[in-house]
C-alpha positions as CSV (number, residue, x, y, z in Angstrom):
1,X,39.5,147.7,107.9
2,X,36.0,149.4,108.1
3,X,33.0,148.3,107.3
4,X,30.7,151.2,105.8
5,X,27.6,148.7,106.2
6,X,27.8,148.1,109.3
7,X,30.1,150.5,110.7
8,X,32.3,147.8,112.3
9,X,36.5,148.6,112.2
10,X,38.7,146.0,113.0
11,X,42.6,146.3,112.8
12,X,46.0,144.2,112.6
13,X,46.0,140.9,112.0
14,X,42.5,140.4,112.7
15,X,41.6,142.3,109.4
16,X,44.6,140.5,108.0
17,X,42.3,137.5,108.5
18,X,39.2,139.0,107.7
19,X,40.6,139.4,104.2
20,X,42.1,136.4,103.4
21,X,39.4,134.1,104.6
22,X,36.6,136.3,102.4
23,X,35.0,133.6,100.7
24,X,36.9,130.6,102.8
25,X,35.2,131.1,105.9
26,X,37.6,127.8,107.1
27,X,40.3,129.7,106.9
28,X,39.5,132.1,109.6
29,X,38.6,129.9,112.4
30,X,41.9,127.8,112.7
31,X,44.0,131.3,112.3
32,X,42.2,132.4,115.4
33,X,42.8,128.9,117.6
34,X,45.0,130.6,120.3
35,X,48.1,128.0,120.1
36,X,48.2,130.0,116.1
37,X,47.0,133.2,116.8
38,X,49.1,134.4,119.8
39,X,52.5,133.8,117.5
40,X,50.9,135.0,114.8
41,X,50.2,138.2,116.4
42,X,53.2,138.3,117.4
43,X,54.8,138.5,113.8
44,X,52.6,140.6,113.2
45,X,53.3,143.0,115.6
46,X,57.5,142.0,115.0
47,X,56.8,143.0,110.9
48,X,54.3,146.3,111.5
49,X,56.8,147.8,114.3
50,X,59.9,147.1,111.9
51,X,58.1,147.5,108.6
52,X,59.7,151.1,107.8
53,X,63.4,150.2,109.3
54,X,62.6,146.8,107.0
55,X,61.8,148.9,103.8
56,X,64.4,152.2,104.0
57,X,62.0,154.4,102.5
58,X,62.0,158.0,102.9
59,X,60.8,159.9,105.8
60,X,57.1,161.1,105.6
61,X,56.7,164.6,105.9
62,X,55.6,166.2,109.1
63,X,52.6,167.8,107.8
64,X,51.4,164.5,105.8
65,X,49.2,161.6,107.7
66,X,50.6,158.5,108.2
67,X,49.7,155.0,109.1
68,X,53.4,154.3,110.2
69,X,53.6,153.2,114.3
70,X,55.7,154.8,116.5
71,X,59.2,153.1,117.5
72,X,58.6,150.1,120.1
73,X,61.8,149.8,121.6
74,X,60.8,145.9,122.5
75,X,60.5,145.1,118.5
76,X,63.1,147.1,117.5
77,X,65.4,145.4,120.1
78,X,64.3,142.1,118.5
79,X,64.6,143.0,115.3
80,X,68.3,143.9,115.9
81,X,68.8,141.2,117.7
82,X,67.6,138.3,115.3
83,X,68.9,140.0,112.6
84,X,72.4,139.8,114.1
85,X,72.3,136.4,114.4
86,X,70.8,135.4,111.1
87,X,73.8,137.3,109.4
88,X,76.5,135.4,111.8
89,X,74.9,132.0,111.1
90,X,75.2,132.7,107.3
91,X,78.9,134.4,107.5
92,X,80.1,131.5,110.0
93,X,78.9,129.9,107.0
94,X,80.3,131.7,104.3
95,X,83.0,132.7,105.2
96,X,84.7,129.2,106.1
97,X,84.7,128.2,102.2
98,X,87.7,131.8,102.2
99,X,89.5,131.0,104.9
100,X,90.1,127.7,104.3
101,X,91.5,128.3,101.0
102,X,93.8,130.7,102.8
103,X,94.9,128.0,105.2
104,X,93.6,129.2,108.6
105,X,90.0,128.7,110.1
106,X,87.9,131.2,112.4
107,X,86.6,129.7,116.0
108,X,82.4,129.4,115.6
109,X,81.8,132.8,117.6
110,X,83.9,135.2,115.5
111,X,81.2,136.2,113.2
112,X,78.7,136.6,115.9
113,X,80.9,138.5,117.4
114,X,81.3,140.6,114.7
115,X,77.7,141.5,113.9
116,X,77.1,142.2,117.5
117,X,80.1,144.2,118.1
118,X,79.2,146.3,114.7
119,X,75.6,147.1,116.5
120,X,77.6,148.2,119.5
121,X,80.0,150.4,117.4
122,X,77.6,152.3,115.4
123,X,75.0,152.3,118.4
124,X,78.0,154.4,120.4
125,X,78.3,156.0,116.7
126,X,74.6,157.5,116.2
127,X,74.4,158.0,119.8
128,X,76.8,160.6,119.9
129,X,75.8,161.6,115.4
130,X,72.2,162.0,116.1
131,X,70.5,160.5,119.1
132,X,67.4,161.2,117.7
133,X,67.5,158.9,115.2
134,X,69.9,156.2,117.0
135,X,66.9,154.1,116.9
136,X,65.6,154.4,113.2
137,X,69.5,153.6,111.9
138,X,70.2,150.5,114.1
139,X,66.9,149.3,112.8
140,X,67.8,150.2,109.0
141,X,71.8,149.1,109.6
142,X,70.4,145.7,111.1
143,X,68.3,145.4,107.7
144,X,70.9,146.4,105.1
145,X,73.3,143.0,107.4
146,X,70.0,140.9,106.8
147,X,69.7,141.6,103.1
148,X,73.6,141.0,102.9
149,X,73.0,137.7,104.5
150,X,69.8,136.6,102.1
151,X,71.8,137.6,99.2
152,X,74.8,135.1,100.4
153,X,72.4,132.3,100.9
154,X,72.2,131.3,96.3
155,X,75.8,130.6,96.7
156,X,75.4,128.7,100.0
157,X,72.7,126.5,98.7
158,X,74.6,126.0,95.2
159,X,77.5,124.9,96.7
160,X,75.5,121.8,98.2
161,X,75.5,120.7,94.3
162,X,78.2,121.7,92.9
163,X,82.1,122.5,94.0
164,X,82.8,126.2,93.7
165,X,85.9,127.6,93.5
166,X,87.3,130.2,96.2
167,X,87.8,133.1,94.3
168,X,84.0,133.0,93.4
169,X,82.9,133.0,97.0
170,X,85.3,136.0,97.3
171,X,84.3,137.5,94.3
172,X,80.8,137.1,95.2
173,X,81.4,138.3,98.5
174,X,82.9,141.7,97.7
175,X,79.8,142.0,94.9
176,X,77.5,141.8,98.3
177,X,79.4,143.9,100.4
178,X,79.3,146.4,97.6
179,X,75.4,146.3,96.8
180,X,75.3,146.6,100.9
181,X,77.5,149.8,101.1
182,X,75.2,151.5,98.0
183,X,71.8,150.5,100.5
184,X,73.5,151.7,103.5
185,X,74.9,155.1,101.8
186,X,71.0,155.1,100.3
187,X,69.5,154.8,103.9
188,X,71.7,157.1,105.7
189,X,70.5,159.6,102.9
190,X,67.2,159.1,103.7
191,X,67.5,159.4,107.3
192,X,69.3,162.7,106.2
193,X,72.4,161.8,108.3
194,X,75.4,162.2,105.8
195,X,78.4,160.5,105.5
196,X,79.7,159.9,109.0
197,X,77.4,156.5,109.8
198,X,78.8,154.9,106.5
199,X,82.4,155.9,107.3
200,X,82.4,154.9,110.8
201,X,80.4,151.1,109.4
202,X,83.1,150.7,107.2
203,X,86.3,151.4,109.6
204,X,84.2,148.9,111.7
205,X,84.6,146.1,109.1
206,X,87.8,147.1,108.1
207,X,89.7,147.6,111.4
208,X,87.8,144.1,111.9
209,X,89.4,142.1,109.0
210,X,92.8,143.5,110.0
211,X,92.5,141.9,113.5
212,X,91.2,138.7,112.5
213,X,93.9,138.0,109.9
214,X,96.5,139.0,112.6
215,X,95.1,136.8,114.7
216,X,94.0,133.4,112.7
217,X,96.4,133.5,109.7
């Protein structure tokens, strides 16, 4: 954010602040107490570092500017990390209200065994794809899981009201995994890295599903 006037540029979340407390000048000094503004900066720098993984846009040319930061291993690491367990808590979750039905219950550590191994499999994956961009697709893989797991959480919190029948969590579940393969498929084609990621993601979660109704049914 500069300042033509007075020449002053400020960055981050301080012009973050600078922005929303225009006008509300009581707004800026509790955001920069330091028991609120040392984890706030530390979203902040979580969000900015993961913003373009977050998004799945399209690469920016080489010959255009661009405001976008370079990879932080430390963030990225995070993000794939928190991500993972979001989508295990909500699949743990999930998930029971299927295999119940079915007869058979998963032990709590499946699922987060799942998300994690599927970073480990595709990590292997890219890395020997296109180690280049190993990074970049474990970010945007670990954000196509998240958005899986948000769009899960309408039929977790309806349930708490009302009793749902089975095949709807089923249903509903194969609706998800299919708007997930379409955003992965649309991410990969950004990233220009073809079919290979996708394939290999779904073997992953099928070879997966074949082993755990071996092993629990």
């Amino acid at each position: 954010l500069h300042d033509t006037v007075t020449g002053e540029t400020i960055y981050g979340l301080d012009s973050m602040i600078h922005i929303f407390s225009q006008g509300k000048s009581w707004i800026s000094k509790p955001l920069h107490f330091p028991l609120i503004y040392a984890p706030l900066k530390q979203l902040y720098k979580f969000i900015t570092y993961n913003r373009k993984v977050i998004v799945g846009g399209k690469r920016t040319p080489v010959n255009e500017r661009t405001c976008e930061p370079d990879v932080n291993y430390f963030y990225r690491t995070l993000f794939i990390f928190f991500t993972a367990v979001f989508t295990g808590l909500v699949l743990n979750n999930y998930t029971y209200h299927i295999t119940d039905y079915f007869g058979f219950q998963t032990p709590w550590y499946v699922e987060y065994m799942i998300c994690f191994g599927q970073v480990v499999w595709q990590g292997v994956m890219i890395t020997l794809w296109s180690r280049k961009n190993s990074w970049d697709y474990l970010g945007n893989m670990s954000a196509v899981s998240a958005l899986g797991g948000i769009l899960l959480l309408p039929i977790l919190l309806l349930q708490q009201f009302i009793e749902l029948h089975p095949y709807l969590y089923i249903g509903y579940f194969m609706l998800v995994v299919g708007v997930m393969l379409l955003e992965h498929i649309r991410r990969c084609r950004n990233m220009h890295l073809g079919w290979i990621p996708t394939v290999s993601w779904l073997t992953f979660r099928n070879v997966v599903l074949g082993i755990i109704i071996l092993l629990f049914s």
